[in-house]
C-alpha positions as CSV (number, residue, x, y, z in Angstrom):
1,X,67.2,72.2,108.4
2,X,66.7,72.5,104.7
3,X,63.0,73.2,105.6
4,X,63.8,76.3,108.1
5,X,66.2,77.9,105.2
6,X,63.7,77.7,102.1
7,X,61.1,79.0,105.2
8,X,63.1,82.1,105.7
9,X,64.2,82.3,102.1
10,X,60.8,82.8,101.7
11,X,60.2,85.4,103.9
12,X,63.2,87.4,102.5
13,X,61.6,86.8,98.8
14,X,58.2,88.1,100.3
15,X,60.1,91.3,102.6
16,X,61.8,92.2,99.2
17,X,58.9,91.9,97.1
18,X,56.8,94.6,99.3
19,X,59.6,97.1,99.5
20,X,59.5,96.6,95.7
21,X,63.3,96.3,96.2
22,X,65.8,92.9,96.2
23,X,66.8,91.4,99.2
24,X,68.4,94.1,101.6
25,X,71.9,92.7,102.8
26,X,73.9,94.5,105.4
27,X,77.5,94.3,105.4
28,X,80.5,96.0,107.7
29,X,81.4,98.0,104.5
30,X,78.3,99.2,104.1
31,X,76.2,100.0,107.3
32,X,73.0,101.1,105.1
33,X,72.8,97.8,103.2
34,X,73.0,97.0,99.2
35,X,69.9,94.9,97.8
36,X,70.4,91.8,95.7
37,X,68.1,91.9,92.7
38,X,65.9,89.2,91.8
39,X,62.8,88.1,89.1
40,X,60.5,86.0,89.2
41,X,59.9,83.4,86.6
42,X,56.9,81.3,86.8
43,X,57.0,79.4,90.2
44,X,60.9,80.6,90.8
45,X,62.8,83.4,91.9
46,X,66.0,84.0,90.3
47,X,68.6,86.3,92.2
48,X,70.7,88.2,89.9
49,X,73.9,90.2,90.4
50,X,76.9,91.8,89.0
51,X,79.8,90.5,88.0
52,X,82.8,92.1,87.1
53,X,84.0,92.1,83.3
54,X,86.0,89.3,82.2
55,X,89.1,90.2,80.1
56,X,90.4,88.3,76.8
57,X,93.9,89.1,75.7
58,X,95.1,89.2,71.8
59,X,98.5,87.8,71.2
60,X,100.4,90.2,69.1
61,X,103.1,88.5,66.9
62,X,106.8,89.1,67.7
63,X,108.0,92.4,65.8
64,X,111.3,93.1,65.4
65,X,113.8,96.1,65.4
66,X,116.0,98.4,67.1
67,X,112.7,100.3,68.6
68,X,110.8,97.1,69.4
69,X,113.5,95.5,71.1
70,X,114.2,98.4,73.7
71,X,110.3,98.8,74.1
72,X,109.8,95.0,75.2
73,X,112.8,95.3,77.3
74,X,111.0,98.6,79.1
75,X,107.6,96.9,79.7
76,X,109.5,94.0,80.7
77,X,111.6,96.1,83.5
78,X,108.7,98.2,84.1
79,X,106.7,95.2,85.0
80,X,109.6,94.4,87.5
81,X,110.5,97.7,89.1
82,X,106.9,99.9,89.7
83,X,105.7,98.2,92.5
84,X,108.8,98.8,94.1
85,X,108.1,102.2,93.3
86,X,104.5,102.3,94.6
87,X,106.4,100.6,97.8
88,X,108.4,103.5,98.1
89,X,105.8,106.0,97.9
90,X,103.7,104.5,100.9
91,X,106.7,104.5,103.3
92,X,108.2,108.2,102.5
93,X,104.9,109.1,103.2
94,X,104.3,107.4,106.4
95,X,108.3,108.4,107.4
96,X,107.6,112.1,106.4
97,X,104.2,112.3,108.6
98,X,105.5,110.4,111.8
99,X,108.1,112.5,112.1
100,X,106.1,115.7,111.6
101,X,103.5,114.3,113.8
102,X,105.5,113.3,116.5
103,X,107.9,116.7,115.9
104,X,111.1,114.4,116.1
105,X,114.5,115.9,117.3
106,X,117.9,114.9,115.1
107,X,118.8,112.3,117.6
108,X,115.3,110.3,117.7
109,X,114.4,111.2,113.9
110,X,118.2,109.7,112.8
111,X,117.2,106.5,115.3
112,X,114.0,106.1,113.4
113,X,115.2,106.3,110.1
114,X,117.8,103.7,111.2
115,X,114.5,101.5,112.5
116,X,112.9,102.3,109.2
117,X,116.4,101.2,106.8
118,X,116.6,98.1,108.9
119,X,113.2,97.2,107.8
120,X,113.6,98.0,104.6
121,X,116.8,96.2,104.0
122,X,114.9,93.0,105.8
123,X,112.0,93.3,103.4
124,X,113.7,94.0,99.9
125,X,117.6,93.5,99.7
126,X,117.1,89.7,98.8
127,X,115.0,90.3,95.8
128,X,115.9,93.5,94.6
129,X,119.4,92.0,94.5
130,X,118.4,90.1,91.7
131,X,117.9,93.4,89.6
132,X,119.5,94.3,86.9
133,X,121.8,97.2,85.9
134,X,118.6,99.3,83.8
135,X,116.0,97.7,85.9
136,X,118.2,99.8,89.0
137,X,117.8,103.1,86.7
138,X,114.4,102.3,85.5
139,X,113.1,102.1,89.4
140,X,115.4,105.4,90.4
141,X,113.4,107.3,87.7
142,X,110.0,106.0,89.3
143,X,110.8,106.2,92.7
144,X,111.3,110.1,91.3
145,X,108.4,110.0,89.7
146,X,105.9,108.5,92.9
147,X,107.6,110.6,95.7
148,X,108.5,114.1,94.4
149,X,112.0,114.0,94.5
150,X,115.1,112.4,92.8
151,X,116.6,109.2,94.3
152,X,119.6,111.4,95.8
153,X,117.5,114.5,97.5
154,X,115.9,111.7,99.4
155,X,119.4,109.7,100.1
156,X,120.2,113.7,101.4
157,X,117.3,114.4,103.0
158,X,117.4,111.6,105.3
159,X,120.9,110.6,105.8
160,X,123.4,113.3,105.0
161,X,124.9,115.2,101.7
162,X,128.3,112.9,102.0
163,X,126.0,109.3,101.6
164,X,124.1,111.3,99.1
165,X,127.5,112.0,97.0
166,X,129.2,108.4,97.5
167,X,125.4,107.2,96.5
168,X,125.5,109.6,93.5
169,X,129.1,108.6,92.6
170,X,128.2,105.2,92.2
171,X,125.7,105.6,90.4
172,X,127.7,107.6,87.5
173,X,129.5,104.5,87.5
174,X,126.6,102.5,86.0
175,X,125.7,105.4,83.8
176,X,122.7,106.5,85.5
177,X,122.3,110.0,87.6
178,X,120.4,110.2,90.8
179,X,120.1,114.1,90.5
180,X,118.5,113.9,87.2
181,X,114.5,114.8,87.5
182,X,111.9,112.1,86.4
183,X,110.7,113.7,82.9
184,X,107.2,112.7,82.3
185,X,106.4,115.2,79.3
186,X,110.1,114.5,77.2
187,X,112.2,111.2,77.6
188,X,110.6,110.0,80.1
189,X,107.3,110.0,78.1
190,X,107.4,106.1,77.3
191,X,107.6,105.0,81.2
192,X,105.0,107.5,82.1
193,X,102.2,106.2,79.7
194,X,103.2,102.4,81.2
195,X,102.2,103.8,84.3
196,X,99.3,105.6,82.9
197,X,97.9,102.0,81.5
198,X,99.1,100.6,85.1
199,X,96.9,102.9,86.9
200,X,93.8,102.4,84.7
201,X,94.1,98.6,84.9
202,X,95.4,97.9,80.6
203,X,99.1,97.2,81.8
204,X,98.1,93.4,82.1
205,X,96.8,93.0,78.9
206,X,99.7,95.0,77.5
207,X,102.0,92.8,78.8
208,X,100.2,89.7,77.6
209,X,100.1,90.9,74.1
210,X,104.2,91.7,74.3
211,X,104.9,88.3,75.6
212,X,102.2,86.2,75.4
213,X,102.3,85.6,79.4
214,X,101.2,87.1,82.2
215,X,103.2,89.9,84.0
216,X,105.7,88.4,87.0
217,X,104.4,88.7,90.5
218,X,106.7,91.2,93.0
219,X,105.6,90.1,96.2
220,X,105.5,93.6,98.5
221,X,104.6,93.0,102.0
222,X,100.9,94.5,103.0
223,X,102.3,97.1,105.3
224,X,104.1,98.7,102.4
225,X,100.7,98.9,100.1
């Protein structure tokens, strides 16, 4: 056996070296193939690939003040709400387009949004229960942010202007407002440049550098991604 696969390692090494090209791999993602590279050093071949960068964190040390302490606590909330966010995003988006697709009537668009809060509720009340009071705000502002719209057009838009009310009176309560518009260019500028560094991959090492540790896993089922 080990005879027959250096035999048609072989004959790959040789294939390769006529094209003038590395060995030609074929794979589903990519129907026209990607070639390995290789050299030759002496009496052996040596295949060589990429790999992707690694990354090495710097600890800052612990600063203190006022402004320090309400900037860990945002990247620290930040961390714990966005994907939640992201979450959001996928399913207003696959809400909005079955029900234009399938040009839904009030009574089978209201049963479908029922289907859809259900699910939602299934997925997410257990561990966004264990949210806190800003954390709640924080992900209000980037659900805003990631769907168009503030937290209590869509509570409108899909239920009714009553649930949207109660929804926005309860919220006053824990000083937040659900009408107010995600601000990316005035106060809102802090929690749009974590997002910035989340979408460009530097969020992680931010986080690291803050608190020494890695940001928490928030488990959000595939079908939401």
């Amino acid at each position: 056996m080990r005879g027959s696969l250096r035999y048609i390692l072989a004959l790959s090494v040789m294939a390769a070296a006529v094209t003038g090209h590395g060995i030609h791999a074929q794979t589903p993602d990519s129907p026209e193939g990607i070639y390995m590279q290789f050299r030759i050093e002496g009496r052996d071949t040596v295949f060589t690939d990429e790999l992707p960068p690694a990354r090495i964190y710097s600890r800052m040390p612990r600063q203190k003040g006022r402004e320090w302490r309400r900037y860990y606590r945002l990247v620290h909330n930040f961390s714990k709400t966005y994907p939640y966010a992201i979450a959001a995003r996928h399913l207003v988006h696959e809400v909005d387009s079955t029900i234009a697709a399938e040009r839904m009537k009030r009574g089978r668009r209201d049963r479908f949004i029922a289907e859809k809060q259900k699910e939602l509720f299934d997925d997410f009340e257990q561990p966004m229960r264990g949210l806190t009071v800003s954390q709640g705000a924080l992900l209000m502002k980037l659900i805003d942010r990631e769907v168009g719209k503030s937290s209590y057009l869509i509570i409108k838009d899909y239920k009714n202007g009553i649930a949207a009310g109660f929804w926005q009176g309860i919220a006053k309560i824990f000083g937040t407002d659900l009408k107010k518009p995600y601000d990316p260019d005035g106060e809102d500028r802090p929690i749009e440049e974590l997002v910035e560094l989340w979408e460009t991959g530097q969020f992680e090492g931010l986080y690291y550098s803050l608190f020494w540790k890695y940001p928490p896993e928030i488990e959000i089922p595939s079908k939401y991604r």
